[in-house]
N, C-alpha and C positions, 0 to 999 in steps of 0.2 A: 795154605798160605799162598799157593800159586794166585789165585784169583789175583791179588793184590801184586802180581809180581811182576804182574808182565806190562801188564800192564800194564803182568801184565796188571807181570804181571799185571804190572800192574793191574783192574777192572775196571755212574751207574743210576745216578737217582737222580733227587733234588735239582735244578739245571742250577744251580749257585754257585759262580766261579771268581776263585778270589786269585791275588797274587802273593804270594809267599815273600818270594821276594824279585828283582827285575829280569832274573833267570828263570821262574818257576811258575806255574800255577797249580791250581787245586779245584779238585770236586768235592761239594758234599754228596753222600747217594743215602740211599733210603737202610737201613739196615736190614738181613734179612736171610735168607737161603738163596744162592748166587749156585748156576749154572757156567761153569767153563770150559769153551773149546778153544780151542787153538792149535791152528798149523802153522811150523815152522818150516822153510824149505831152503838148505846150504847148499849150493854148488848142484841144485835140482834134485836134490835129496832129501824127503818129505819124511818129515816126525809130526806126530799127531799128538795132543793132549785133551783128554777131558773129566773135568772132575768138579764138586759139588764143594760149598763151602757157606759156612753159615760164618756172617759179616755182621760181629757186634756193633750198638750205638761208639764205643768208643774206636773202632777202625773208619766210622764212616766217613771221615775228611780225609781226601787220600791227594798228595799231591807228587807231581810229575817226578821229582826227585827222586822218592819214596820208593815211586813204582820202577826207576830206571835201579835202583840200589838194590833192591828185590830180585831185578834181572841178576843181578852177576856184579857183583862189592867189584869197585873202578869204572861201573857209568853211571852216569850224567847225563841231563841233559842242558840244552843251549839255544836260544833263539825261539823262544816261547813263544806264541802268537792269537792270541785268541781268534776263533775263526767260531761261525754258529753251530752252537750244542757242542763248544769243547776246543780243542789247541791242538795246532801246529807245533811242531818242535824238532829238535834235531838231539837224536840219539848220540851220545859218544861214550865207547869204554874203551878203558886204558889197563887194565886188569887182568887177570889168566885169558879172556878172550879180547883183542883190543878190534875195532872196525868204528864205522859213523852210519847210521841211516836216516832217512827223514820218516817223519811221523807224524800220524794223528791220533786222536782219541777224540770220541764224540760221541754223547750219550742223550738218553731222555729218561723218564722217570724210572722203567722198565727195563734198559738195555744199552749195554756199553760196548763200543766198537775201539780196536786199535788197530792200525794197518803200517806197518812197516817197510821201507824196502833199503837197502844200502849193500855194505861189503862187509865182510869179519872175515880175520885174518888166523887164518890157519897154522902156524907158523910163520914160514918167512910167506907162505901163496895167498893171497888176494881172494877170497870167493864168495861169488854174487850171495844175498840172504834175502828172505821174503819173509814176515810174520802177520797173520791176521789171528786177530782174537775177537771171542765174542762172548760177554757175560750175559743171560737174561736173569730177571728176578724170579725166584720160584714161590717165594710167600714165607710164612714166617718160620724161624728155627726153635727147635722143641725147646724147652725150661731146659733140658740135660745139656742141650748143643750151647746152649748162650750160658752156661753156669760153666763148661769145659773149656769153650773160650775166653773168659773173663776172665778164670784163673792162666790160662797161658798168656794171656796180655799182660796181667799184673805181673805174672813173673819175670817176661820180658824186659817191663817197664819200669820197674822197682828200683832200679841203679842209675835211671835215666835222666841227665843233666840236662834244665831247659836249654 
């Protein structure tokens, strides 16, 4: 689920960008087997991630909220901006980690980028944060991989209020 988280989670396809609502936007991406790296760097202190994820037709609409909620339940984002192959925004959590950063996300059919920079706050100290994320497409995910996600969507999804 990282892929979706960060960028990064939330993560990529289709360039099709809608508005949610006048805080939000969204991508559709291609469904499929997603590659994810990502460096995270607090106070110059570098954490690395990478990991594989196979991204049902029903995840493919992923929008900025989504993927800010995914980070860490209390951000948000604000100041939405479409800019080309993707959006400008401003990170905000108020949550076990609170800070603001500004942000983009920009993708093509292939390949989805997030670049982050602002502060999170450690306690009561202030410390600078960096994040770049990078998903590519790998191609399609096996019959077991899309039958094992679908059943974890549905379960997710089953109590969920439009």
């Amino acid at each position: 689920m990282r892929l979706l988280a960060i960028a990064a989670t939330a993560l990529l396809g289709v360039c099709a960008a809608t508005a949610d609502t006048a805080k939000d936007g969204a991508i559709q991406v291609k469904p499929g087997k997603w590659k994810w790296k990502q460096e995270t760097s607090i106070m110059a202190i570098p954490l690395n991630e990478e990991n594989l994820e196979c991204l049902i037709p029903q995840k493919a609409r992923i929008t900025l909220s989504k993927l800010a909620r995914d980070l860490e339940e209390g951000c948000t984002v604000d100041e939405v901006v479409p800019i080309a192959a993707g959006y400008s925004f401003k990170l905000i959590c108020k949550g076990k980690t609170t800070g603001n950063a500004e942000a983009t996300l920009t993708h093509t059919q292939t390949t989805m980028t997030i670049r982050a920079r602002g502060t999170a706050n450690l306690g009561p100290i202030p410390a600078g944060f960096s994040m770049n994320a990078d998903a590519t497409y790998q191609g399609d995910c096996s019959p077991a991989e899309v039958a094992t996600e679908t059943e974890r969507w549905n379960k997710e999804n089953s109590g969920v209020k439009p």
